[in-house]
C-alpha positions as CSV (number, residue, x, y, z in Angstrom):
1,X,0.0,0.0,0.0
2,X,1.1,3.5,-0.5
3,X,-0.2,6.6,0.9
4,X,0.5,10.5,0.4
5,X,2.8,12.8,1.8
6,X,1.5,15.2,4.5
7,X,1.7,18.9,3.4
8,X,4.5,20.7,5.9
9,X,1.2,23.1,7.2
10,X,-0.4,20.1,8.4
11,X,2.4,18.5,10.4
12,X,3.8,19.1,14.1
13,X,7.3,19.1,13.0
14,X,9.3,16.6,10.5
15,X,7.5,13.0,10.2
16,X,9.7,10.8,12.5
17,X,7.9,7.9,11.5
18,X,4.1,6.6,10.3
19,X,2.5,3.8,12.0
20,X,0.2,1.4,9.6
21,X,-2.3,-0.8,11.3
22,X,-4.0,-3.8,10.2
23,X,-6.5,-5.7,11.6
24,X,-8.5,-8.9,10.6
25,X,-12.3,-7.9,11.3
26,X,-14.2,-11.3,12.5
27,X,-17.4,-11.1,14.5
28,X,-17.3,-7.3,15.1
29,X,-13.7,-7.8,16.6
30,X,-11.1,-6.2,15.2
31,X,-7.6,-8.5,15.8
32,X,-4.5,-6.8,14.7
33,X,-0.8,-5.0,14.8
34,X,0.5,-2.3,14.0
35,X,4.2,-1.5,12.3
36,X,6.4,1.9,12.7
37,X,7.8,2.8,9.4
38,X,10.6,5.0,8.8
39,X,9.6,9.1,7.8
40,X,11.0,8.6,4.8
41,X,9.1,6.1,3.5
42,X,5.1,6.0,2.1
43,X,5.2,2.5,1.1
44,X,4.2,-0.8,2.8
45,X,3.8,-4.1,2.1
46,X,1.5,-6.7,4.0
47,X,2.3,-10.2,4.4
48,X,1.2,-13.5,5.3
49,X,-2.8,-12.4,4.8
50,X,-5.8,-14.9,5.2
51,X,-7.1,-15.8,1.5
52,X,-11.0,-14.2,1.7
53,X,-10.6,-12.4,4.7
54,X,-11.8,-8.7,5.8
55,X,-8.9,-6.3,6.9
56,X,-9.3,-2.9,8.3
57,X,-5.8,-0.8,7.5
58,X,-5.0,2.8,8.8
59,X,-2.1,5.2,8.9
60,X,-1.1,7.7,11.2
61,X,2.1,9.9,11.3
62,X,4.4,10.5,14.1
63,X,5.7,13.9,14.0
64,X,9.2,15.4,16.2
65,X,10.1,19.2,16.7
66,X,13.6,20.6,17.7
67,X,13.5,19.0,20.8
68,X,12.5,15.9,19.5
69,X,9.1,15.8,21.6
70,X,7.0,13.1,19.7
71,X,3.6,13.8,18.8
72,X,1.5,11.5,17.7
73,X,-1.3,11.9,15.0
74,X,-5.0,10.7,14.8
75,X,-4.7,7.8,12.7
76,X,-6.5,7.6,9.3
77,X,-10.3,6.8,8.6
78,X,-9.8,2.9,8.0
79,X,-10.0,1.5,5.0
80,X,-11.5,-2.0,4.3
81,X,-9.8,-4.6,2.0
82,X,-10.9,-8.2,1.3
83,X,-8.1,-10.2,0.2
84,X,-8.8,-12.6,-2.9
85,X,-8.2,-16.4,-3.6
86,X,-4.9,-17.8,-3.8
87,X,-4.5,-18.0,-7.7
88,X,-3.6,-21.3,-9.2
């Protein structure tokens, strides 16, 4: 998955680091992890998903000012994915 880059008026500082968090939805619960990724980076890539299986996935950004004080951002609305048959 990729995302866009925050515009500088919208941030608390430089982006130390965005957190992306997936859960598998089952029953109305919501069984996840989460994964800090570098700053730098707006690309992730999930692994080991369940064939036909509802994910919920959002982003939030971890920002740092001058004195490196860490604030940390409302995550994303969530986005819903299924994920498809294995092919083959």
């Amino acid at each position: 998955m990729t995302w866009d880059e925050i515009p500088c008026l919208q941030r608390n500082g430089f982006i130390a680091r965005y957190i992306v968090s997936i859960c598998q939805v089952t029953n109305s619960d919501c069984v996840g992890t989460s994964k800090a990724i570098a700053g730098t980076n707006r690309i992730y890539t999930f692994t080991q998903l369940i064939p036909r299986t509802l994910y919920n996935i959002s982003i939030r950004a971890d920002s740092e000012d001058s004195t490196f004080t860490t604030f940390a951002g409302s995550p994303s609305q969530p986005i819903s994915v299924e994920t498809t048959a294995p092919q083959g």
